[in-house]
Each structure stands twice: as structure tokens, then as C-alpha cells.
N, CA, C and O atoms as a GROMACS GRO file, in nm:
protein
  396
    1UNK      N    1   2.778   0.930   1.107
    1UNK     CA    2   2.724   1.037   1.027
    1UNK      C    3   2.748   1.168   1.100
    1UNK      O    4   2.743   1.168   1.222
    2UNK      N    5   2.766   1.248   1.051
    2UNK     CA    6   2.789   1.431   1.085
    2UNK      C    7   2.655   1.467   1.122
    2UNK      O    8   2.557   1.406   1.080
    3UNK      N    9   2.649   1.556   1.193
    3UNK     CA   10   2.555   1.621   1.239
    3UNK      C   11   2.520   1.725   1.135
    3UNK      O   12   2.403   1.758   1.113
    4UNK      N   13   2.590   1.758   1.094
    4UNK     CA   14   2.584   1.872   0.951
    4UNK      C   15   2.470   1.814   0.899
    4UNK      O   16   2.361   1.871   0.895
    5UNK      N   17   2.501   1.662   0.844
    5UNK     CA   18   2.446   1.585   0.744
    5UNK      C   19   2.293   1.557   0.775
    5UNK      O   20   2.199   1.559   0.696
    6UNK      N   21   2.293   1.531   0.909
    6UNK     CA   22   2.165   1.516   0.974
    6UNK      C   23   2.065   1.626   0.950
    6UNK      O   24   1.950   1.612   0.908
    7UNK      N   25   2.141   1.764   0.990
    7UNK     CA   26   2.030   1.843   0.968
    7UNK      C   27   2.003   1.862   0.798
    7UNK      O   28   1.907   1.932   0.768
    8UNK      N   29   2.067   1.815   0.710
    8UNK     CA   30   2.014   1.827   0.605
    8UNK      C   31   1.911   1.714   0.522
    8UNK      O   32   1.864   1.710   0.408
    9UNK      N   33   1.906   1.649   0.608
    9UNK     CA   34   1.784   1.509   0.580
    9UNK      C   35   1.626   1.608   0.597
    9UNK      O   36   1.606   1.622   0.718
   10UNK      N   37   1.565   1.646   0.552
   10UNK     CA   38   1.432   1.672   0.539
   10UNK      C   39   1.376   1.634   0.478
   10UNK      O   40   1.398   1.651   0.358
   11UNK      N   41   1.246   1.539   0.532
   11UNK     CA   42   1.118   1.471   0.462
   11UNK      C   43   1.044   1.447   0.534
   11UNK      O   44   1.079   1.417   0.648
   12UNK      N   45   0.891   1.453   0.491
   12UNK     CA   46   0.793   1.428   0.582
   12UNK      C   47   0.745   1.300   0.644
   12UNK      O   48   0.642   1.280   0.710
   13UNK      N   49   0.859   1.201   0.603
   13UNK     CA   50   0.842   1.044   0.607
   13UNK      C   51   0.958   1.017   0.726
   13UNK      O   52   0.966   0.911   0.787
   14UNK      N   53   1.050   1.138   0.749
   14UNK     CA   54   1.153   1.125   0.872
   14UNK      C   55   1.176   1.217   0.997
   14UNK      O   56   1.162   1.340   0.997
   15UNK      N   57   1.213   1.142   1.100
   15UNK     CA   58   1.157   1.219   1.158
   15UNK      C   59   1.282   1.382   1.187
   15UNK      O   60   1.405   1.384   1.180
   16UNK      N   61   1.219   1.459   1.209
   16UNK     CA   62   1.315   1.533   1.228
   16UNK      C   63   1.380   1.594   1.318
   16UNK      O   64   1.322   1.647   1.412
   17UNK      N   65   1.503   1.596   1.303
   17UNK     CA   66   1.631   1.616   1.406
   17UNK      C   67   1.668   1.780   1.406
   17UNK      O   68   1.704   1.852   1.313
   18UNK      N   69   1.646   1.805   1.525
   18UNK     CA   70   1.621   1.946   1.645
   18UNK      C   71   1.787   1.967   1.662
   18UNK      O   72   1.818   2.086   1.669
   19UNK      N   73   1.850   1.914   1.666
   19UNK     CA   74   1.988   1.939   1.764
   19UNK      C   75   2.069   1.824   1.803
   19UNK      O   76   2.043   1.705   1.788
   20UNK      N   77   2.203   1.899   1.872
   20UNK     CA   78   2.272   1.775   1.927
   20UNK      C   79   2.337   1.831   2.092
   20UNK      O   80   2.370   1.948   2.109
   21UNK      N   81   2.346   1.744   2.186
   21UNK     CA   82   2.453   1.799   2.304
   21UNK      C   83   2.581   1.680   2.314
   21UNK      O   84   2.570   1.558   2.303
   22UNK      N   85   2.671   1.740   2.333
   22UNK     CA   86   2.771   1.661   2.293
   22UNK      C   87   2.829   1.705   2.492
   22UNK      O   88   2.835   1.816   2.544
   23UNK      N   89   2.855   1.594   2.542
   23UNK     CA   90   2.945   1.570   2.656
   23UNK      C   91   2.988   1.438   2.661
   23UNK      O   92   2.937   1.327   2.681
   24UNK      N   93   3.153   1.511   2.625
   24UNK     CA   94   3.202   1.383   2.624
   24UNK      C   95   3.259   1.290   2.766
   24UNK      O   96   3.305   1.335   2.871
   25UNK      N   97   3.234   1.122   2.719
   25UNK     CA   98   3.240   1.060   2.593
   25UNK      C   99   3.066   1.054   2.523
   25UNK      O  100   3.070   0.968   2.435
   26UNK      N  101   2.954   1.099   2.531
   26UNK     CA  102   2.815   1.062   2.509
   26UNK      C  103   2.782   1.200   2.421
   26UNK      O  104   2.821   1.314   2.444
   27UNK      N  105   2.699   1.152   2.317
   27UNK     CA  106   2.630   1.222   2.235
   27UNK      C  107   2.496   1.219   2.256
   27UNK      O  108   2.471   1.112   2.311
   28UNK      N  109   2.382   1.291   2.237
   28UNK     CA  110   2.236   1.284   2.273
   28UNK      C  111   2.200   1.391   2.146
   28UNK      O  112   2.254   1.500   2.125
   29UNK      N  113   2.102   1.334   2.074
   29UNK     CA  114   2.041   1.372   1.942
   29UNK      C  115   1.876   1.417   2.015
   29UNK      O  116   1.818   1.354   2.103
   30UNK      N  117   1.825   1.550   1.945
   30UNK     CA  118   1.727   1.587   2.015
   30UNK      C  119   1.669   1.551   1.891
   30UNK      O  120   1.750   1.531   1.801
   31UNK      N  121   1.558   1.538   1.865
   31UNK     CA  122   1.443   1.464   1.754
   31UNK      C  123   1.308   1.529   1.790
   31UNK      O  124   1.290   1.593   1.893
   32UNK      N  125   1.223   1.508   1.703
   32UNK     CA  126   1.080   1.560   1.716
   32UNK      C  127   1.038   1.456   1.795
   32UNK      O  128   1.108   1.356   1.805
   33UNK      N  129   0.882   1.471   1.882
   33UNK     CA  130   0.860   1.383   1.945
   33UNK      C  131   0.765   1.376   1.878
   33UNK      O  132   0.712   1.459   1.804
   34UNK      N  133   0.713   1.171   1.924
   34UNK     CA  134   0.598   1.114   1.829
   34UNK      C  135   0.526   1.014   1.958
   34UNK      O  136   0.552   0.912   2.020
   35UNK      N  137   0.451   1.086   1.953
   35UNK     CA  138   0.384   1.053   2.155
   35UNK      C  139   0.312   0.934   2.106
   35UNK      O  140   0.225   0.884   2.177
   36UNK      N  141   0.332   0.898   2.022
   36UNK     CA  142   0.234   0.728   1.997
   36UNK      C  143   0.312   0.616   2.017
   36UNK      O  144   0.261   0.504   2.016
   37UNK      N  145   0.450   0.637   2.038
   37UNK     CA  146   0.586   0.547   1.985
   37UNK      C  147   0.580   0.500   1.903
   37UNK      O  148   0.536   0.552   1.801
   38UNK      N  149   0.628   0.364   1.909
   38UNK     CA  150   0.697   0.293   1.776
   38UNK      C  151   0.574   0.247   1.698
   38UNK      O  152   0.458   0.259   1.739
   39UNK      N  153   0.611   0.189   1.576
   39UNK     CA  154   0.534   0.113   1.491
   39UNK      C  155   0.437  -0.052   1.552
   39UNK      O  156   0.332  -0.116   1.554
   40UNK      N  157   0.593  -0.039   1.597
   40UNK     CA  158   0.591  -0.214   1.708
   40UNK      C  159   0.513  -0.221   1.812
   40UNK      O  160   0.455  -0.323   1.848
   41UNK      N  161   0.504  -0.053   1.897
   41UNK     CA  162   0.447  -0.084   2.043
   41UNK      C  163   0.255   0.036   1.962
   41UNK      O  164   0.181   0.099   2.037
   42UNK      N  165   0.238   0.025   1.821
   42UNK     CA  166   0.116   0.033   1.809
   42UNK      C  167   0.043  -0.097   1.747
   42UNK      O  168  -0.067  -0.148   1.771
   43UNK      N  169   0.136  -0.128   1.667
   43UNK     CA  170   0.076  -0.295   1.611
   43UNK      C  171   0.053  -0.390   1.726
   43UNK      O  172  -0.031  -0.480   1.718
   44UNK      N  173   0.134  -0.368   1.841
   44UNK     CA  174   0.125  -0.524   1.946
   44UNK      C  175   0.025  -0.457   2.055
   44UNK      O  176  -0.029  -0.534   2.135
   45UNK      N  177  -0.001  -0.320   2.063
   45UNK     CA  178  -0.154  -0.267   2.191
   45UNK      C  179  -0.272  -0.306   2.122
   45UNK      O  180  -0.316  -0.287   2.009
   46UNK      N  181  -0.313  -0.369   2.228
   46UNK     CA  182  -0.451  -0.409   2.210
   46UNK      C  183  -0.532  -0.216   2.240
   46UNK      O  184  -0.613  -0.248   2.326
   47UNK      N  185  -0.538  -0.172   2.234
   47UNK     CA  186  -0.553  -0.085   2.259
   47UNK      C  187  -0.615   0.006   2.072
   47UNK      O  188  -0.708   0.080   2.040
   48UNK      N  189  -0.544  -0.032   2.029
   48UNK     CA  190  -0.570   0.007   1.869
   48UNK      C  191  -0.631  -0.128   1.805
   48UNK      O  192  -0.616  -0.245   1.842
   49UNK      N  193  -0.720  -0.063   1.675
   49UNK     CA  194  -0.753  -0.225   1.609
   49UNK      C  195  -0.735  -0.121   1.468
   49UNK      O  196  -0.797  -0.017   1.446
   50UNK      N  197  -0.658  -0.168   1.406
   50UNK     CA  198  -0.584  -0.064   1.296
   50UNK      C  199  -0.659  -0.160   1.199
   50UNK      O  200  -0.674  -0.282   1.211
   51UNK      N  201  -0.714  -0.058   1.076
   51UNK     CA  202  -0.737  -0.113   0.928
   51UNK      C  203  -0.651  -0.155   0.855
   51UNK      O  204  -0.550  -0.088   0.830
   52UNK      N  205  -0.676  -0.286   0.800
   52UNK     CA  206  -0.560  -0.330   0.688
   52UNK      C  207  -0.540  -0.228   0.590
   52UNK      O  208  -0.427  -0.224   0.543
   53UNK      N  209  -0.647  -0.123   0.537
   53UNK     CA  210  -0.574  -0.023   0.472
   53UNK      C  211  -0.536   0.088   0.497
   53UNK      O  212  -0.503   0.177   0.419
   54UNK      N  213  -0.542   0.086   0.674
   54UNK     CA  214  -0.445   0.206   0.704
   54UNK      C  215  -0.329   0.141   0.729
   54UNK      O  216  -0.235   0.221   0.721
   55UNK      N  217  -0.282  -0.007   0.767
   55UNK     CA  218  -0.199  -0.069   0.760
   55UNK      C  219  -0.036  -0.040   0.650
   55UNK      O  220   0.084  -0.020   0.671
   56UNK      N  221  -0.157  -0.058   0.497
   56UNK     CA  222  -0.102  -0.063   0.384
   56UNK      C  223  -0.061   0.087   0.340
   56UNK      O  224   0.013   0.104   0.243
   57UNK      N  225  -0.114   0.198   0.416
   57UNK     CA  226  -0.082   0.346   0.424
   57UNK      C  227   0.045   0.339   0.496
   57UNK      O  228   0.138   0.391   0.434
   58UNK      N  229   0.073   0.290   0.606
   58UNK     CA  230   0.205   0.317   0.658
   58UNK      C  231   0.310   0.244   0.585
   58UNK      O  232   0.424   0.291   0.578
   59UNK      N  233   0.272   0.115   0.520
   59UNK     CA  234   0.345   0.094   0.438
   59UNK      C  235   0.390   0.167   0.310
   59UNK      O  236   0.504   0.139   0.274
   60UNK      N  237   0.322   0.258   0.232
   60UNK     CA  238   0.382   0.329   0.158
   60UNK      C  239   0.445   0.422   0.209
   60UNK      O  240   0.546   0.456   0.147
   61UNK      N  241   0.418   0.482   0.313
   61UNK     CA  242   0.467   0.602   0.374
   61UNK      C  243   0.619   0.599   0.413
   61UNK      O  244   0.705   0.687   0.418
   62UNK      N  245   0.621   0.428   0.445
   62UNK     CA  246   0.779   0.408   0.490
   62UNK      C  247   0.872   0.408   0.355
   62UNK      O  248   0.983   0.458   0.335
   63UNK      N  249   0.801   0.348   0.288
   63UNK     CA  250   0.841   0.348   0.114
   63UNK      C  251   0.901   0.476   0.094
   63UNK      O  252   1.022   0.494   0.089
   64UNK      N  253   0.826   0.554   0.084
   64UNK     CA  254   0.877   0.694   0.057
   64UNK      C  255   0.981   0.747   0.126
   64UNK      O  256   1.061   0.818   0.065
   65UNK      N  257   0.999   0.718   0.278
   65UNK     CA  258   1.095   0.762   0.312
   65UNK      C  259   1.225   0.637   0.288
   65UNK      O  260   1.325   0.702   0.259
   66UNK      N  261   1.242   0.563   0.289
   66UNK     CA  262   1.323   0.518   0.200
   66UNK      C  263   1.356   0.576   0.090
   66UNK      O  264   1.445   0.660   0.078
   67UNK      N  265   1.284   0.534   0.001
   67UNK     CA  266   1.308   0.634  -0.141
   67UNK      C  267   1.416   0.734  -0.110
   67UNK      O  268   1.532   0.720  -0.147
   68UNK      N  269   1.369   0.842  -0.036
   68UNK     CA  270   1.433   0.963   0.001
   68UNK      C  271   1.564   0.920   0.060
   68UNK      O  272   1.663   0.975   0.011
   69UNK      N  273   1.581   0.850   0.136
   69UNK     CA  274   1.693   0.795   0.192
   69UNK      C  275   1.842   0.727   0.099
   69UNK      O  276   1.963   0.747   0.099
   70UNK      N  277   1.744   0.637   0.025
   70UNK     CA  278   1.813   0.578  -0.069
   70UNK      C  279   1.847   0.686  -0.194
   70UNK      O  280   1.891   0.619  -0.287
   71UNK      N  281   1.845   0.784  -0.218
   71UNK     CA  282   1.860   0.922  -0.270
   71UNK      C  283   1.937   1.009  -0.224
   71UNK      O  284   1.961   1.110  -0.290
   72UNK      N  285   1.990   0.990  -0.110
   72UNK     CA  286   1.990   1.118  -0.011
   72UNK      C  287   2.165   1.070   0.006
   72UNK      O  288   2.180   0.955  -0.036
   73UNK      N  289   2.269   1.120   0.046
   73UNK     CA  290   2.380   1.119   0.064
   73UNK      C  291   2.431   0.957   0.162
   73UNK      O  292   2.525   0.880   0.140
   74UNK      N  293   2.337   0.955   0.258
   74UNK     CA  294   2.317   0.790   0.293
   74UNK      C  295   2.334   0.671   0.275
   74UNK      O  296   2.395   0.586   0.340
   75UNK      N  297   2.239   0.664   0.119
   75UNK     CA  298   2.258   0.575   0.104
   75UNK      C  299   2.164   0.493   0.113
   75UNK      O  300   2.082   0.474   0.023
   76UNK      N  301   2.168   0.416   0.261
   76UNK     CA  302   2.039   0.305   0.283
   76UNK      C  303   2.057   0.315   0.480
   76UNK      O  304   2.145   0.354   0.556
   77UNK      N  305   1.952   0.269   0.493
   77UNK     CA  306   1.946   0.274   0.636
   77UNK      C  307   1.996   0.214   0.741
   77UNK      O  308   2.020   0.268   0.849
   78UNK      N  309   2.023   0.044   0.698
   78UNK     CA  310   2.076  -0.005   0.721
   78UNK      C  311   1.985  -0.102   0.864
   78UNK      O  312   1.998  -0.224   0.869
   79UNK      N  313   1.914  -0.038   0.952
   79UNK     CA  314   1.882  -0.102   1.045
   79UNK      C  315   1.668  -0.082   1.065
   79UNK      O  316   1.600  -0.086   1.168
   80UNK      N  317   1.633  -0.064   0.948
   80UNK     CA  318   1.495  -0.045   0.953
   80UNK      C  319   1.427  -0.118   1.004
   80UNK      O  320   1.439  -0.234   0.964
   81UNK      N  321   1.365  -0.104   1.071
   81UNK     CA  322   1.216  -0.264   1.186
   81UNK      C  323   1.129  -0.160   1.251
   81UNK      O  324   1.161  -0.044   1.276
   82UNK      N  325   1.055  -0.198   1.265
   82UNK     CA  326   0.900  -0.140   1.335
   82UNK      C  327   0.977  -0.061   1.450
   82UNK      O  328   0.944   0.057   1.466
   83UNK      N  329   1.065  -0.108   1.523
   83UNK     CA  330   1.060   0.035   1.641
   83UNK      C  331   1.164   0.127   1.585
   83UNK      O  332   1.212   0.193   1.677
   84UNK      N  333   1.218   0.156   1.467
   84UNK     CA  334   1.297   0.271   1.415
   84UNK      C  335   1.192   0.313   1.334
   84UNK      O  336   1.228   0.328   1.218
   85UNK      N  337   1.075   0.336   1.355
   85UNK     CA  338   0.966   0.384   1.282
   85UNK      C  339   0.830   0.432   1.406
   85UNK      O  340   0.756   0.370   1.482
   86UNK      N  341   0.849   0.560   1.374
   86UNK     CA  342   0.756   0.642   1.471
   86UNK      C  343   0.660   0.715   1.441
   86UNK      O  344   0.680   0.806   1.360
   87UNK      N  345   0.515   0.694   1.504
   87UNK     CA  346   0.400   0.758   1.528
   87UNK      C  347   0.360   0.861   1.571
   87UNK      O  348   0.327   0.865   1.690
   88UNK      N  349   0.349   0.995   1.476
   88UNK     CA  350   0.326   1.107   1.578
   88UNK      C  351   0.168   1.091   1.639
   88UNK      O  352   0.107   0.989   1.671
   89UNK      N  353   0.121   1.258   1.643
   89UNK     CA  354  -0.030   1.246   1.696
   89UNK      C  355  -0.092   1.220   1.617
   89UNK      O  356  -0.158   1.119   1.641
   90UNK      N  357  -0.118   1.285   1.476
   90UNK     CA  358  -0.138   1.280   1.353
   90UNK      C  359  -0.156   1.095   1.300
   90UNK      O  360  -0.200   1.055   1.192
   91UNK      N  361  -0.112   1.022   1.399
   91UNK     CA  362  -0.060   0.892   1.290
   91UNK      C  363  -0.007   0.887   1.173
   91UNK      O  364  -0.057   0.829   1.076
   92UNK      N  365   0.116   0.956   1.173
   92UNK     CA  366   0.178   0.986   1.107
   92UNK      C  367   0.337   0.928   1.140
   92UNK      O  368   0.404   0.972   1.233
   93UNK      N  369   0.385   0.824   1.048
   93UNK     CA  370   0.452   0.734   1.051
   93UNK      C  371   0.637   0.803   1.012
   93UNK      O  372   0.667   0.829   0.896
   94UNK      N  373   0.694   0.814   1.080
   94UNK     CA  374   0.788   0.893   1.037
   94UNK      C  375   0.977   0.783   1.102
   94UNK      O  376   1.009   0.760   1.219
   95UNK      N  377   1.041   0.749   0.998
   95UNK     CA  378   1.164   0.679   1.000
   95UNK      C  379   1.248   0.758   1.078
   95UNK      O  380   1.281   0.875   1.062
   96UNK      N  381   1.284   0.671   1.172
   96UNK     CA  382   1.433   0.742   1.319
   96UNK      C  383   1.537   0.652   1.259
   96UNK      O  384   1.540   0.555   1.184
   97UNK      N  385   1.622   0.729   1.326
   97UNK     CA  386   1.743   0.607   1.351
   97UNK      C  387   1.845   0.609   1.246
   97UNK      O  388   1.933   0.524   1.252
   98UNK      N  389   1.848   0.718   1.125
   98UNK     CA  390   1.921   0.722   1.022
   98UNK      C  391   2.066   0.777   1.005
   98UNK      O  392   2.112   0.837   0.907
   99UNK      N  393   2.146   0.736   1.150
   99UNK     CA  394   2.272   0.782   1.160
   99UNK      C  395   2.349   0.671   1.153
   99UNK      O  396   2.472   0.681   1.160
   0.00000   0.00000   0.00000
């Protein structure tokens, strides 16, 4: 995917992409940060005891960004699972990984 393309993905369900540094041969994508991490490393801490219906909230939330995705020049994501899905402070569930 183009970097062009990237910056034109905006939704509040993804996360959003800041920049790029390119030294070659390595690319590094700058992204918003989501200091909770993944989906995966909040479902498996004992540390949280999450409501089944805030559960079923992140599940629509990912919905939506799909939606948007599957809309969007993309296509489909292709590699979606709990750790391409990130937690800001907010708990706010936001899809990485859409290149």
C-alpha cells in the first residue's frame, strides 16, 4: 500500500497514521499511540476483569471499522486478530495493521 493511501484512511475505529521514515532497505510507519496495547494483551491480564457488554462494545467498534475498510480503496484487511487491534487510554479500540 502507498503511503499516500494511508494517510487517507480516516476513522475513529483506526488507528491513525502520523508519518513515514524511509531508510533504505527498512520502512518505519509512525502511528498514534494506544498505551493499553493490544486487544490480546487486555483480554489475557489478569489485571482487567472486562464486562461482557463492554466486551460486545469492542465488538461493534471493530465492526465499524471494517465496514469502513471494506468501503475504503482496500478492500479488506486481510490479517485481523486481537493484536492488530489497539487500546488507547480512552479504551478505545482502534484497527492497526491495514497496509
Amino acid at each position: 500500500m502507498e503511503i499516500i493511501e494511508l494517510k487517507t484512511l480516516k476513522h475513529e475505529n483506526l488507528i491513525t497514521f502520523i508519518g513515514a521514515c524511509f531508510t533504505a532497505p527498512r520502512v518505519a510507519l509512525l502511528v498514534e499511540v494506544a498505551p493499553k496495547g493490544s486487544l490480546a494483551d487486555v483480554l489475557l491480564s489478569e489485571a482487567y476483569n472486562l464486562a461482557w457488554a463492554f466486551k460486545f462494545s469492542i465488538l461493534v467498534v471493530i465492526a465499524k471499522g471494517m465496514d469502513y475498510l471494506h468501503d475504503s480503496m482496500i478492500g479488506s484487511h486481510g490479517r485481523l486478530k486481537s493484536t492488530n487491534c489497539l487500546i488507547d487510554n480512552r479504551w478505545s479500540c482502534k484497527i492497526s495493521d491495514c497496509t
